[in-house]
Backbone atoms as SQL, in Angstrom:
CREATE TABLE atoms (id INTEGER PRIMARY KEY, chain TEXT, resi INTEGER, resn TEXT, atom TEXT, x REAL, y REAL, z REAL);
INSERT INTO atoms VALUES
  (1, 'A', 1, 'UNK', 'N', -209.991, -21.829, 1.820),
  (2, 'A', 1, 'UNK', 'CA', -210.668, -22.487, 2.918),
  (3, 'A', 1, 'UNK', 'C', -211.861, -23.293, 2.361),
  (4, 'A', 2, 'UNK', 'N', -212.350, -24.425, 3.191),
  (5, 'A', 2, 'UNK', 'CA', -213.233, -25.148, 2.246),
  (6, 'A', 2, 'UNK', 'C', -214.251, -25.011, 3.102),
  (7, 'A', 3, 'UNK', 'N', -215.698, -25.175, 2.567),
  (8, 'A', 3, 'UNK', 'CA', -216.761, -24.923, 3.058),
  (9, 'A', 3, 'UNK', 'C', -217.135, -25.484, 4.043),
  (10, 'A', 4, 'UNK', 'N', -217.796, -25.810, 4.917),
  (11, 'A', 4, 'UNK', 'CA', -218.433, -26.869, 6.162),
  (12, 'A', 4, 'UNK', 'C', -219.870, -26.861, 5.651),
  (13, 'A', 5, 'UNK', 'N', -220.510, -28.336, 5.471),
  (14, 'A', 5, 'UNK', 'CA', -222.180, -28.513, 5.391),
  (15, 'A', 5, 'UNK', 'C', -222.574, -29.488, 6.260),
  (16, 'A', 6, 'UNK', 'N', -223.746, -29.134, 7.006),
  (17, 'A', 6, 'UNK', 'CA', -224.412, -30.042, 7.459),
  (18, 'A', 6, 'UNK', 'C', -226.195, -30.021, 7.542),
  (19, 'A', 7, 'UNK', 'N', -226.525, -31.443, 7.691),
  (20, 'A', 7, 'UNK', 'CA', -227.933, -31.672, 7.233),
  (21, 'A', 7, 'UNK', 'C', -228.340, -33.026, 7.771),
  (22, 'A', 8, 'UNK', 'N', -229.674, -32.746, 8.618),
  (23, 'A', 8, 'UNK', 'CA', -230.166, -33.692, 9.570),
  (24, 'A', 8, 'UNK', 'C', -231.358, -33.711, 9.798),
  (25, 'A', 9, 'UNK', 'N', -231.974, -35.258, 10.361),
  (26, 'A', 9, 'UNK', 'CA', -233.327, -34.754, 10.649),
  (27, 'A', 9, 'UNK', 'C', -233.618, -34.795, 12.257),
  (28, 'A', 10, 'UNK', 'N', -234.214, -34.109, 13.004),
  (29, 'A', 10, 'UNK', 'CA', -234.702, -34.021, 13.927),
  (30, 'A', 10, 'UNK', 'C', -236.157, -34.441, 14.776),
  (31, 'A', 11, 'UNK', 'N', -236.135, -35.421, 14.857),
  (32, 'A', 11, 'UNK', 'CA', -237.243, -36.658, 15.274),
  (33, 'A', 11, 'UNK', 'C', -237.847, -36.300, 16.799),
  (34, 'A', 12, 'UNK', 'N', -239.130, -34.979, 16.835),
  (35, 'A', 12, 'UNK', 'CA', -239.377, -34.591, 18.102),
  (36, 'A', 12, 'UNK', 'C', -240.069, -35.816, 18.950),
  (37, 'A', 13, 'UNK', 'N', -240.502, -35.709, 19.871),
  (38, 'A', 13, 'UNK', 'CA', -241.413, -36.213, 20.535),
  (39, 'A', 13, 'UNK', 'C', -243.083, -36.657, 20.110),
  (40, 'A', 14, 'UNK', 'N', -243.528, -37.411, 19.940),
  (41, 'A', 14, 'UNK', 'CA', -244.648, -36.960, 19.837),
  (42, 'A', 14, 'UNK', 'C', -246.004, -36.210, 19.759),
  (43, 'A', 15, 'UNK', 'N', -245.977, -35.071, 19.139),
  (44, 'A', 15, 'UNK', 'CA', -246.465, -34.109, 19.831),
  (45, 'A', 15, 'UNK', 'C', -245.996, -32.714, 20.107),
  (46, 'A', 16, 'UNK', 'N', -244.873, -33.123, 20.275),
  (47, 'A', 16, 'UNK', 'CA', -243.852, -31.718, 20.817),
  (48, 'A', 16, 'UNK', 'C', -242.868, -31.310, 19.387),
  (49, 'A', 17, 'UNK', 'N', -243.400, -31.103, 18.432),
  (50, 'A', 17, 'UNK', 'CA', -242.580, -30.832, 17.260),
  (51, 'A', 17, 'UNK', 'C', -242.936, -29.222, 17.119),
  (52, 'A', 18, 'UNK', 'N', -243.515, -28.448, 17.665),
  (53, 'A', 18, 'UNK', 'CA', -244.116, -27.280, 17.698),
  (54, 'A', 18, 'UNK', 'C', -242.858, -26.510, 18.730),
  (55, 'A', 19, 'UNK', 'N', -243.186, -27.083, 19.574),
  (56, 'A', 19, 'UNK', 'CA', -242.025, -26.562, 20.896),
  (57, 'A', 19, 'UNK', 'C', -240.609, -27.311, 20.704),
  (58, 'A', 20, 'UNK', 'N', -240.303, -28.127, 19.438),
  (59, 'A', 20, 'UNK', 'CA', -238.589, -27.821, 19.635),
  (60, 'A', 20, 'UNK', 'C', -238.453, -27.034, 18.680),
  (61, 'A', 21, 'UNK', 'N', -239.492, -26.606, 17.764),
  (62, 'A', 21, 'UNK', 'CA', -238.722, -26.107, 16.281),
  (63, 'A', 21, 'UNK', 'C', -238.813, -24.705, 17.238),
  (64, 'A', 22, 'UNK', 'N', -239.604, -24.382, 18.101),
  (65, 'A', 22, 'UNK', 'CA', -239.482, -22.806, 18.281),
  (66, 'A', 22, 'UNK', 'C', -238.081, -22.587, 19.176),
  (67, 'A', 23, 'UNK', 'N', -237.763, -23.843, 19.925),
  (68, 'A', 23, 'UNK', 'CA', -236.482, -23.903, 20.372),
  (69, 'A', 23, 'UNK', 'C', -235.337, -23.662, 19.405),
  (70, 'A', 24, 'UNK', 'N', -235.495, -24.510, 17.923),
  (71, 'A', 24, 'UNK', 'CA', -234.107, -24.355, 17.277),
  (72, 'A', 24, 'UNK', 'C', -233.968, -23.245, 16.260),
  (73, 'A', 25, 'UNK', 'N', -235.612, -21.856, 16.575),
  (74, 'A', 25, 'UNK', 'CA', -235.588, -21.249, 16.154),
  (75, 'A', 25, 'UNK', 'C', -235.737, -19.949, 16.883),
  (76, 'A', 26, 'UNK', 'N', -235.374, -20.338, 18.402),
  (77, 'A', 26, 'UNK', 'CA', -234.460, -19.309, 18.942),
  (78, 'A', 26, 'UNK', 'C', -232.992, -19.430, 19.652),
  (79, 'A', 27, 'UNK', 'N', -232.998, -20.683, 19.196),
  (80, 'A', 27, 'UNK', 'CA', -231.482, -20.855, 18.648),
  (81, 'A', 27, 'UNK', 'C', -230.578, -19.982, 17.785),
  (82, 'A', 28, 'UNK', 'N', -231.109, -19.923, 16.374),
  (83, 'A', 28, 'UNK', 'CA', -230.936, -19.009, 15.349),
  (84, 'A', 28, 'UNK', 'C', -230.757, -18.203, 15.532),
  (85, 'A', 29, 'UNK', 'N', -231.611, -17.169, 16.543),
  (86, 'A', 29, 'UNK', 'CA', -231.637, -16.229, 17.046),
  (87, 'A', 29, 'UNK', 'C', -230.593, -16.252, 17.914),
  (88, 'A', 30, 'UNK', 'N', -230.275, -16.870, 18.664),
  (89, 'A', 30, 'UNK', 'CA', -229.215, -16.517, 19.930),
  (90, 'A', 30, 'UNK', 'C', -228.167, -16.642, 19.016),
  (91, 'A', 31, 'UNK', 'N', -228.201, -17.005, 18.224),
  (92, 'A', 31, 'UNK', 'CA', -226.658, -16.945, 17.277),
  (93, 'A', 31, 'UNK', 'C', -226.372, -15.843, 16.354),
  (94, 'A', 32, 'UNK', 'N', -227.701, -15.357, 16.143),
  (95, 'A', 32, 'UNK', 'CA', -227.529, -13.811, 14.999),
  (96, 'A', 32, 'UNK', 'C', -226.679, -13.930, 14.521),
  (97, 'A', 33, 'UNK', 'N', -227.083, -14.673, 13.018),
  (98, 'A', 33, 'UNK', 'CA', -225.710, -14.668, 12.487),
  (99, 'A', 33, 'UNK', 'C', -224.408, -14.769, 12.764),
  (100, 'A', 34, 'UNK', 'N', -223.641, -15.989, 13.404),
  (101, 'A', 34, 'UNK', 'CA', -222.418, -16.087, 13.736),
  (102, 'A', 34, 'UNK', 'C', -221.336, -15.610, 12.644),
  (103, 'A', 35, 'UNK', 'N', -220.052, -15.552, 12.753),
  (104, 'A', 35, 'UNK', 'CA', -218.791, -15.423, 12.111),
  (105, 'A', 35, 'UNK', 'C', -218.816, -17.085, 11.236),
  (106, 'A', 36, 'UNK', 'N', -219.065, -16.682, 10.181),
  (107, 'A', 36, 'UNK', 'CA', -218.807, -18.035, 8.988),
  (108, 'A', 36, 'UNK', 'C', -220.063, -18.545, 8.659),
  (109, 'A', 37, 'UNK', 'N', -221.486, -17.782, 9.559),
  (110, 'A', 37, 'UNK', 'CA', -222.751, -18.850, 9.139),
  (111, 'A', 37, 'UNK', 'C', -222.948, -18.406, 7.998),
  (112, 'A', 38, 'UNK', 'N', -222.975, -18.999, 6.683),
  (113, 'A', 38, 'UNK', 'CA', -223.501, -18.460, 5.147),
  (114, 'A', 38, 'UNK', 'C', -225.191, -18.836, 5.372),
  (115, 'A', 39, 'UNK', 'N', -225.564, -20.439, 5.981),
  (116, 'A', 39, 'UNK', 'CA', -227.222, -20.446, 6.294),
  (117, 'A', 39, 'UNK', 'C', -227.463, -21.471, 7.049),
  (118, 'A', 40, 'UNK', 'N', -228.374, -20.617, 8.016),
  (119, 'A', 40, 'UNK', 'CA', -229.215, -21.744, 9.140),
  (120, 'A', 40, 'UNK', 'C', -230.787, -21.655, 8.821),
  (121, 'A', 41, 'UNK', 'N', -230.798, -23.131, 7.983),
  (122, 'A', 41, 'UNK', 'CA', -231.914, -23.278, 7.647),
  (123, 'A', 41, 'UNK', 'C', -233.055, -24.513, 8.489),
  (124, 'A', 42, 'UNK', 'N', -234.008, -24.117, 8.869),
  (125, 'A', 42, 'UNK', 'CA', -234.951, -24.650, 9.674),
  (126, 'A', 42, 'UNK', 'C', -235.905, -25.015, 9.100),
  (127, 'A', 43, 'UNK', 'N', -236.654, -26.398, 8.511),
  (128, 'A', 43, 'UNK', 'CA', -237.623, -26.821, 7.651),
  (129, 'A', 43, 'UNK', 'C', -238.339, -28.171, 8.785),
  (130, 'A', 44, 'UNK', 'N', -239.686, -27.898, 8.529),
  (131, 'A', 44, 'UNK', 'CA', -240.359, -29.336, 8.704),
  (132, 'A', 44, 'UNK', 'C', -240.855, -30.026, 7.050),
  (133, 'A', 45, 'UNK', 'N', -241.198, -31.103, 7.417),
  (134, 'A', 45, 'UNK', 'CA', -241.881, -31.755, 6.457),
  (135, 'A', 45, 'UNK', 'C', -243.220, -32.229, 6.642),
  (136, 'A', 46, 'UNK', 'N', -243.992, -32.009, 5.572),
  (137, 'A', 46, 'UNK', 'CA', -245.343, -32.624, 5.655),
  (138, 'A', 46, 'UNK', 'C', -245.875, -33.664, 5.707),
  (139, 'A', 47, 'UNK', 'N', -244.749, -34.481, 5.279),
  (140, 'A', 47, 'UNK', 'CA', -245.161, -35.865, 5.175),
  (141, 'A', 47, 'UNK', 'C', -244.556, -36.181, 6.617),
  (142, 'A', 48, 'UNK', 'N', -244.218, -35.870, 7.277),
  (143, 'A', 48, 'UNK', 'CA', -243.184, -36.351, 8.895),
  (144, 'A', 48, 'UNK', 'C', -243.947, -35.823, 9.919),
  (145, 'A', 49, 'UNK', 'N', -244.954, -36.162, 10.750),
  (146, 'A', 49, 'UNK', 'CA', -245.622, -34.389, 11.500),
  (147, 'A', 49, 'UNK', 'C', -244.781, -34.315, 12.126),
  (148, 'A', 50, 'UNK', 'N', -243.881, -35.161, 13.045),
  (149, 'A', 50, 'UNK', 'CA', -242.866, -34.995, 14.114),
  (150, 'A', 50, 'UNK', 'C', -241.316, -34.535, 13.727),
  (151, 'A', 51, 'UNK', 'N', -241.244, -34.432, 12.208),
  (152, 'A', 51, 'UNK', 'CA', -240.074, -34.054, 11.797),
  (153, 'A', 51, 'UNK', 'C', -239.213, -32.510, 11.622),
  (154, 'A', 52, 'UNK', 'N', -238.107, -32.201, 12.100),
  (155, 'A', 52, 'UNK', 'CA', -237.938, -30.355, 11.824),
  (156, 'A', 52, 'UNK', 'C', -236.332, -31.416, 11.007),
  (157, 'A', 53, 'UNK', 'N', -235.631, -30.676, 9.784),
  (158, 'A', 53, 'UNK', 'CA', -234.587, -30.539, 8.962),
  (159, 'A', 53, 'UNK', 'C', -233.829, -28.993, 9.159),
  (160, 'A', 54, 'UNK', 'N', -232.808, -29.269, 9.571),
  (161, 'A', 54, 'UNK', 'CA', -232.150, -28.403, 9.548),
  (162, 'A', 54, 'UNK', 'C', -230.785, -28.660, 9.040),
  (163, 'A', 55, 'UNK', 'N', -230.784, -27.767, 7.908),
  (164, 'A', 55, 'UNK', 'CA', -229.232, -27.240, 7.105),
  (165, 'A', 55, 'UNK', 'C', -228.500, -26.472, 7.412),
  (166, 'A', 56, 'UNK', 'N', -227.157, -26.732, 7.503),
  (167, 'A', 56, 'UNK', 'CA', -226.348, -25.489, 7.434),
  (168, 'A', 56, 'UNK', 'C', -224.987, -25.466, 7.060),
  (169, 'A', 57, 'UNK', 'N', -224.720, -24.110, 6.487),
  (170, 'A', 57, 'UNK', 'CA', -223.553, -23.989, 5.588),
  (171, 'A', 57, 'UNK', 'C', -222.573, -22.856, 6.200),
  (172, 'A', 58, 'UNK', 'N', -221.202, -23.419, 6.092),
  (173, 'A', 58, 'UNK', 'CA', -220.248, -22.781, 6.968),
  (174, 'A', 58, 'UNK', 'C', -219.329, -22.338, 6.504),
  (175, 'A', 59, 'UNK', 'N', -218.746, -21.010, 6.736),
  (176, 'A', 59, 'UNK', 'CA', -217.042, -20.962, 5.687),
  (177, 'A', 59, 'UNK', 'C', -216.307, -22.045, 6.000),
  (178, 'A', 60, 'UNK', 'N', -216.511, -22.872, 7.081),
  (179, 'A', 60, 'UNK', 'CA', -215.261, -24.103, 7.781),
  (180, 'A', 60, 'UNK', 'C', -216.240, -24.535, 8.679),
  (181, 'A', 61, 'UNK', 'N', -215.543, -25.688, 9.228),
  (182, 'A', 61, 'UNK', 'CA', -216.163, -26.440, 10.074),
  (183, 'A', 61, 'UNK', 'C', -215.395, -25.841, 11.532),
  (184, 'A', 62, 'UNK', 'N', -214.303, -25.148, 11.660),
  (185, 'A', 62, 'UNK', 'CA', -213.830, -24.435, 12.651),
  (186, 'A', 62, 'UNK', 'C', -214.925, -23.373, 13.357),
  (187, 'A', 63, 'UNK', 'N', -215.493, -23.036, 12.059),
  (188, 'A', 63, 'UNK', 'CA', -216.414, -21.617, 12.514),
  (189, 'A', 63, 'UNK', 'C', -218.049, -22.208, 13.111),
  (190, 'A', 64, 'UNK', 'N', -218.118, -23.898, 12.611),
  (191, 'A', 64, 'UNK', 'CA', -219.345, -24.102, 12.968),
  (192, 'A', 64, 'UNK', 'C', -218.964, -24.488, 14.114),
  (193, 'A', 65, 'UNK', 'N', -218.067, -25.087, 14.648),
  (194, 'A', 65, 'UNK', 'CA', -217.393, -25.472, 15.711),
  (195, 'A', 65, 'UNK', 'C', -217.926, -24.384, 17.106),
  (196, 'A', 66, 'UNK', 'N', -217.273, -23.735, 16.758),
  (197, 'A', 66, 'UNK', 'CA', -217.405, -22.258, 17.469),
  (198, 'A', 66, 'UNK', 'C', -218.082, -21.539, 17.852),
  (199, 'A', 67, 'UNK', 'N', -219.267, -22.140, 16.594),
  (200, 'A', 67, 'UNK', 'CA', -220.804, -21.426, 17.135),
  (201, 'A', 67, 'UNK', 'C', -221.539, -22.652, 18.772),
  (202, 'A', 68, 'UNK', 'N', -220.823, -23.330, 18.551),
  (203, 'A', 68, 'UNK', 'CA', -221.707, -24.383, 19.865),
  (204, 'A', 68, 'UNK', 'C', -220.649, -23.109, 21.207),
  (205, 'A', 69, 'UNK', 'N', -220.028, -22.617, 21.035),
  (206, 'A', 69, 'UNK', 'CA', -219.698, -21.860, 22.160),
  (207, 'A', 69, 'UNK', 'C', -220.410, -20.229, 22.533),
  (208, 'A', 70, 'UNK', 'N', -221.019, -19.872, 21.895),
  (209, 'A', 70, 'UNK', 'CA', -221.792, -18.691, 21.812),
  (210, 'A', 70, 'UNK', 'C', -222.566, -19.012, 23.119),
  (211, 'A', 71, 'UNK', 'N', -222.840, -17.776, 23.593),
  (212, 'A', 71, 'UNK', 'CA', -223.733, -17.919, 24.896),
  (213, 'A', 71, 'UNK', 'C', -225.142, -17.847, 25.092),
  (214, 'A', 72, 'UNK', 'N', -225.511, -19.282, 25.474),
  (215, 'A', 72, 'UNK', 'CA', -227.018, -19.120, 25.139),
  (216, 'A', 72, 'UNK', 'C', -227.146, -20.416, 24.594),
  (217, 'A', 73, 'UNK', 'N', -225.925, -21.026, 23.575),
  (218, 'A', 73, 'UNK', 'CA', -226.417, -21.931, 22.545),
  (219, 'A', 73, 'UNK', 'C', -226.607, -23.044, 23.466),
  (220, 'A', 74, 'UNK', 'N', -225.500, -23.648, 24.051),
  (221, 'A', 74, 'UNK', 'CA', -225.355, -24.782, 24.801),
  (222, 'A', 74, 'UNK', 'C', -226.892, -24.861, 25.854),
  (223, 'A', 75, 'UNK', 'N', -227.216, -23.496, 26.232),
  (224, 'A', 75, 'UNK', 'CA', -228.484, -23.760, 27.224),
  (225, 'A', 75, 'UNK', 'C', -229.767, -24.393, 26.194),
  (226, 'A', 76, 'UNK', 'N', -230.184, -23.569, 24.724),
  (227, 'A', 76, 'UNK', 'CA', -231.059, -23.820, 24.445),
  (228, 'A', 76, 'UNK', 'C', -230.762, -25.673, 23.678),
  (229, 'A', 77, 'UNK', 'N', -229.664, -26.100, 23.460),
  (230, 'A', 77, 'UNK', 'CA', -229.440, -27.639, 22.755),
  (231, 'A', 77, 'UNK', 'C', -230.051, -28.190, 24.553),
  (232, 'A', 78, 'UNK', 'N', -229.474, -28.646, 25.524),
  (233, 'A', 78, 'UNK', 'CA', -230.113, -28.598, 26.834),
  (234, 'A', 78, 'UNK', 'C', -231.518, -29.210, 27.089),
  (235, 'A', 79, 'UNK', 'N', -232.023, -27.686, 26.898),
  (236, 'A', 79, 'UNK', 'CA', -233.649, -27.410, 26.423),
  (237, 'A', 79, 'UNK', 'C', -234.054, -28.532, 25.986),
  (238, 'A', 80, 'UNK', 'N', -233.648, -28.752, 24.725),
  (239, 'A', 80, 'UNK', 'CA', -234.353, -29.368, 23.524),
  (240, 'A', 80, 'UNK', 'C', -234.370, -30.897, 23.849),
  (241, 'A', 81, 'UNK', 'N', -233.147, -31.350, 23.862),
  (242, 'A', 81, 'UNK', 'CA', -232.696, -32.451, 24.437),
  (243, 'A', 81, 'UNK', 'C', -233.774, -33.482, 24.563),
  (244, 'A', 82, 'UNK', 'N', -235.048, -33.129, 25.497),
  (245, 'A', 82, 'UNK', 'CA', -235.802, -33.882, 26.126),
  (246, 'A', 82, 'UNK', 'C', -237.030, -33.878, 25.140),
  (247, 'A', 83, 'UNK', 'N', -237.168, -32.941, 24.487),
  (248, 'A', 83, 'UNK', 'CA', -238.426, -33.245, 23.356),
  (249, 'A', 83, 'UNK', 'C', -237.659, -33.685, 22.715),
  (250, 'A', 84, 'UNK', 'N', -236.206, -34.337, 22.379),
  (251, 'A', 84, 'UNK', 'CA', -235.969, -34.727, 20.686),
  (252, 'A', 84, 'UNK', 'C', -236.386, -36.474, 21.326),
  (253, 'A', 85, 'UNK', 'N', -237.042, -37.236, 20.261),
  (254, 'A', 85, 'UNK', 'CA', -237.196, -38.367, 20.091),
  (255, 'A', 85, 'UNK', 'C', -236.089, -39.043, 19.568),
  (256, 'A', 86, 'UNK', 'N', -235.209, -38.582, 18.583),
  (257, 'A', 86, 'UNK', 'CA', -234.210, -39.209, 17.666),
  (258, 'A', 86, 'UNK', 'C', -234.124, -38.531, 16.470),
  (259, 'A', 87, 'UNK', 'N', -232.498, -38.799, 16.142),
  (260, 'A', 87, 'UNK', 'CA', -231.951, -37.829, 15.135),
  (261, 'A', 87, 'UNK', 'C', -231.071, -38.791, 14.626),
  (262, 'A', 88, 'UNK', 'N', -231.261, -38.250, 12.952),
  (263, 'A', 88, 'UNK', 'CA', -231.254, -39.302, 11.627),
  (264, 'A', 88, 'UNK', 'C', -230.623, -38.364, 10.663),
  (265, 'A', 89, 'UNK', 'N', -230.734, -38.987, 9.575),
  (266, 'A', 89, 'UNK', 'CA', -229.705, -38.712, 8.002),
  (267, 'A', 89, 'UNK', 'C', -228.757, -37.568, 8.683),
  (268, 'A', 90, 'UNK', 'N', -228.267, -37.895, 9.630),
  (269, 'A', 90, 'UNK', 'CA', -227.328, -36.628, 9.425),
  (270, 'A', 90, 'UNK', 'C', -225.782, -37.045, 8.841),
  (271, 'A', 91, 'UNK', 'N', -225.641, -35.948, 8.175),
  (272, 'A', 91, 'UNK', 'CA', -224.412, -35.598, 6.586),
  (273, 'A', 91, 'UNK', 'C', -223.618, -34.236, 6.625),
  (274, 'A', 92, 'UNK', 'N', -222.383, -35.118, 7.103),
  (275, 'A', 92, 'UNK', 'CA', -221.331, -33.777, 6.559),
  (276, 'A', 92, 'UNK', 'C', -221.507, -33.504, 5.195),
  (277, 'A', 93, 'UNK', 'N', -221.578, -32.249, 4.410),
  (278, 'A', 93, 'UNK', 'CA', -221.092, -31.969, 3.474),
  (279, 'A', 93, 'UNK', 'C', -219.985, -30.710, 3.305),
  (280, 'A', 94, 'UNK', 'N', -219.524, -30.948, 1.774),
  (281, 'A', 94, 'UNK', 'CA', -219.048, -29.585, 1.187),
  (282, 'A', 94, 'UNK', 'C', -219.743, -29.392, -0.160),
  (283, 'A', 95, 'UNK', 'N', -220.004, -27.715, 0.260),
  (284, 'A', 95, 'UNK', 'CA', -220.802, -27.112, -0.093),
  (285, 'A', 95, 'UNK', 'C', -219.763, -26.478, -1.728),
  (286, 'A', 96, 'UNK', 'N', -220.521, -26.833, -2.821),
  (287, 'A', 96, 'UNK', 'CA', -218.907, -25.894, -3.776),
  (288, 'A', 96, 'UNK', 'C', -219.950, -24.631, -4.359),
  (289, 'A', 97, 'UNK', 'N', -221.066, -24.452, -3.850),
  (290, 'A', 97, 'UNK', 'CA', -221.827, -23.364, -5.094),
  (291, 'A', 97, 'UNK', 'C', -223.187, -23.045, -5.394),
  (292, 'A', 98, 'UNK', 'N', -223.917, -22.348, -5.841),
  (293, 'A', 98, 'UNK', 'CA', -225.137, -22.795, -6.568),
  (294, 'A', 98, 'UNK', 'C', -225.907, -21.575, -6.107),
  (295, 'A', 99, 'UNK', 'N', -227.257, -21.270, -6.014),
  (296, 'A', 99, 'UNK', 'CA', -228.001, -20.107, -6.020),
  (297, 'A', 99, 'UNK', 'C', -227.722, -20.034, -4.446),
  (298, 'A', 100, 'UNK', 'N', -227.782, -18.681, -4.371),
  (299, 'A', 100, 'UNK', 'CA', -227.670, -18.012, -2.410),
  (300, 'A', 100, 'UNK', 'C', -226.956, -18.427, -2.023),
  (301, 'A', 101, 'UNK', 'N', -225.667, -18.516, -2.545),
  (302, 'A', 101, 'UNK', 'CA', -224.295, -19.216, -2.048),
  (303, 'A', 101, 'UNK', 'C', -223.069, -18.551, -2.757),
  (304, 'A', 102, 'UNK', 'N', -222.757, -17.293, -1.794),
  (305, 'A', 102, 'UNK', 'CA', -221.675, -16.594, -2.488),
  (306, 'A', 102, 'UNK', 'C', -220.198, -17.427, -3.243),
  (307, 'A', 103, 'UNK', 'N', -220.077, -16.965, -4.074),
  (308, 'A', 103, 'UNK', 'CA', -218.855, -17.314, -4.451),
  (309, 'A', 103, 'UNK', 'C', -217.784, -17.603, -3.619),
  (310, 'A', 104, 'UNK', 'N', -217.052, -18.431, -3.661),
  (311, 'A', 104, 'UNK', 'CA', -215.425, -18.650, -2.690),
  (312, 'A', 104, 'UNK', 'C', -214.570, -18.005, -2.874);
């Protein structure tokens, strides 16, 4: 099976970059670890104040698929919706390896 990656930036509102990251970080939470999440990673940048990056790595893209059906998720994307300003570099990848990334 081949890996699923993805990686994006998240362009809040002016202002409101405080209250979506706590949104897409009880997101995380409403997902507790799904079936296939290897990592849901949540980063801002310093140089961006309005910016949150979020990574994530999947056994498949079936399983990331799947996580937008978990209950809860669809309410808190919703949520967010209205603080996001705009969303950028986002990149499928595949993931083949490297530190904190179990073997295949």
């Amino acid at each position: 099976m081949q890996r699923y990656g993805l990686t994006g930036k998240f362009t809040a509102q002016p202002g409101r970059r405080d209250e979506l990251l706590r949104l897409l970080l009880e997101g995380a939470d409403v997902m507790n670890a799904p079936a296939g999440c290897l990592l849901y990673l949540i980063s801002t940048s310093p140089a961006e104040v309005d910016a949150i990056w979020v990574t994530e790595i999947w056994d498949s893209k079936k399983a990331h698929d799947a996580s937008l059906s978990i209950p809860g998720v669809r309410e808190i994307i919703q949520r967010a919706m209205p603080l996001i300003a705009g969303m950028s570099d986002r990149v499928e990848l595949t993931p083949v390896g490297g530190i904190g990334l179990p073997d295949a």
